[in-house]
N, C-alpha and C positions, 0 to 999 in steps of 0.2 A: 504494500500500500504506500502511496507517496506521502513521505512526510509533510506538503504543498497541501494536500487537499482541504479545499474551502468546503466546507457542509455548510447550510443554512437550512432551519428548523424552526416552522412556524405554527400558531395556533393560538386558539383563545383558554382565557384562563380552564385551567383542569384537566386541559387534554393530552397533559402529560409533556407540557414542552423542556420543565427543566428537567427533569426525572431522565425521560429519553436521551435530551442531549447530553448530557453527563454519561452517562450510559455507553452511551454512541464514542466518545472521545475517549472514555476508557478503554472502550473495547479495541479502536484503531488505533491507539496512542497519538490520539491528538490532544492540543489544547481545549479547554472547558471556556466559553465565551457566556454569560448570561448576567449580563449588564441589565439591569431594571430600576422600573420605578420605584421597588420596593429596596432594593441595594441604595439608590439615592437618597430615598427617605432615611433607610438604617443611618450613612455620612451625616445627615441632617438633622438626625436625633427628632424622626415626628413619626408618626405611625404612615399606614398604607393609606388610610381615608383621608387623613391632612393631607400628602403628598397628592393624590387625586383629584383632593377638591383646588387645589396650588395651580394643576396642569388643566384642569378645565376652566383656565381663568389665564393661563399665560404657556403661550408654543415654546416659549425658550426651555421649560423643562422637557418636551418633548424629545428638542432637538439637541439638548445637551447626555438626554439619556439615551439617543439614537445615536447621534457623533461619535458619544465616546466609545458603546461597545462595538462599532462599526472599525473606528482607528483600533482598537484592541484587535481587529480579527486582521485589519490589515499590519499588524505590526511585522507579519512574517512570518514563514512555517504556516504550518496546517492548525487546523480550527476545526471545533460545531460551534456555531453561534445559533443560544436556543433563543427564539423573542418573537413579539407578535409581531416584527415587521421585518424579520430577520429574511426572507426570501426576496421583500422586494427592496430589501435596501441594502444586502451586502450582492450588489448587481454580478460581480465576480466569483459568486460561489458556483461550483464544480457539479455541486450536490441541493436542490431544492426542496426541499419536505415539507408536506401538508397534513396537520394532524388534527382530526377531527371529530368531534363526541357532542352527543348528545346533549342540551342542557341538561336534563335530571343527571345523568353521569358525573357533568361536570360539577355539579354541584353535590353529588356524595362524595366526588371525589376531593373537595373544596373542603369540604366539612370532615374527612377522614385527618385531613393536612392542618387544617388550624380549627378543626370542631367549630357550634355553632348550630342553630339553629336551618333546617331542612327550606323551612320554607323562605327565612332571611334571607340565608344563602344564595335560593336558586335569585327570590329580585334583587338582591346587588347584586349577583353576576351578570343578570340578565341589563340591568343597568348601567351595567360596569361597558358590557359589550357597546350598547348603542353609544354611552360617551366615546368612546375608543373608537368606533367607527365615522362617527361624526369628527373625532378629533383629527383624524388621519386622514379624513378628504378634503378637510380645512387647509390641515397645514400642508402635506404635502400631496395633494389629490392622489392617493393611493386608498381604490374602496378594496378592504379587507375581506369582503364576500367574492370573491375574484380571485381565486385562489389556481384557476383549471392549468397555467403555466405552469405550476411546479411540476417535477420530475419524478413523485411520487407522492399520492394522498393515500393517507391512510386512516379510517375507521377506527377508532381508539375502544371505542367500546366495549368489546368482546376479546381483548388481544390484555396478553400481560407487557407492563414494561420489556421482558426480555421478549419477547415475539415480535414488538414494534422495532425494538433495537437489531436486532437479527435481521429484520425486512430492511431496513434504512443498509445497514453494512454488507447484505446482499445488493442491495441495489449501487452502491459504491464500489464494489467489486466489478460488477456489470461493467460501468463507466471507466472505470482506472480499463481493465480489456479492450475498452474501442477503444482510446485513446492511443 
């Protein structure tokens, strides 16, 4: 496998974006890329819902949480950058992944990871989505439902983290052989 290889790894909250990518980079021996707004917030000592209510009110956190883990994936050598926007903004990646699940999944799956409330849950995330949607055609007219470009979607649903990471580094393999 090349040590070069760019993956990028995308999806909305719960469908397994860090989990995978971490996965994925272990498995290939690449670097771990997952720059967010929840790591921004951790620097900035506020929770996730300050940081979200900060960025529905001003694109510079956006674009400082996009930049930075973008320059991270460009610093050299190989990457998986997991992010929701990580397919259509690290343009140079090798490897494009689409992961996709259910809202009720995403939201047991939300609530297995930081507990909480079933029904909470599913409307913030479901809330969470449209801002993030809205936010991303705003600033950089990319709509997030337009996913059919990547080079692999995959159904999260019914697959375990290793069954998704196994398809992603199948499908890597694939590409490193035409190449």
């Amino acid at each position: 496998m090349r040590k070069d290889l760019k993956i990028a790894i995308s999806g909305r909250s719960g469908c397994g974006n860090t989990t995978v990518s971490k996965m994925v980079a272990d498995s290939l021996g690449l670097r771990f890329i997952n720059f967010t707004f929840r790591s921004l917030a951790g620097e900035r000592s506020l929770d996730l819902n300050e940081m979200l209510f900060l960025a529905s009110n001003d694109d510079s956190i956006d674009r400082e949480v996009d930049s930075r883990q973008v320059s991270l994936a460009r610093e050299g050598g190989g990457c998986v950058l997991g992010s929701r926007l990580a397919i259509w903004m690290l343009e140079e990646a090798d490897l494009k992944v689409y992961l996709y699940a259910t809202a009720e999944v995403r939201a047991k799956r939300i609530i297995s990871r930081e507990g909480g409330d079933i029904y909470e849950v599913a409307a913030f995330t479901e809330q969470r989505d449209r801002q993030d949607h809205g936010r991303y055609l705003r600033i950089y007219n990319i709509d997030t439902d337009i996913y059919d470009f990547a080079d692999l979607i995959i159904d999260t649903d019914n697959r375990t983290p290793r069954e998704i990471t196994d398809l992603i580094a199948e499908k890597a393999r694939e590409k490193e052989i035409r190449k």
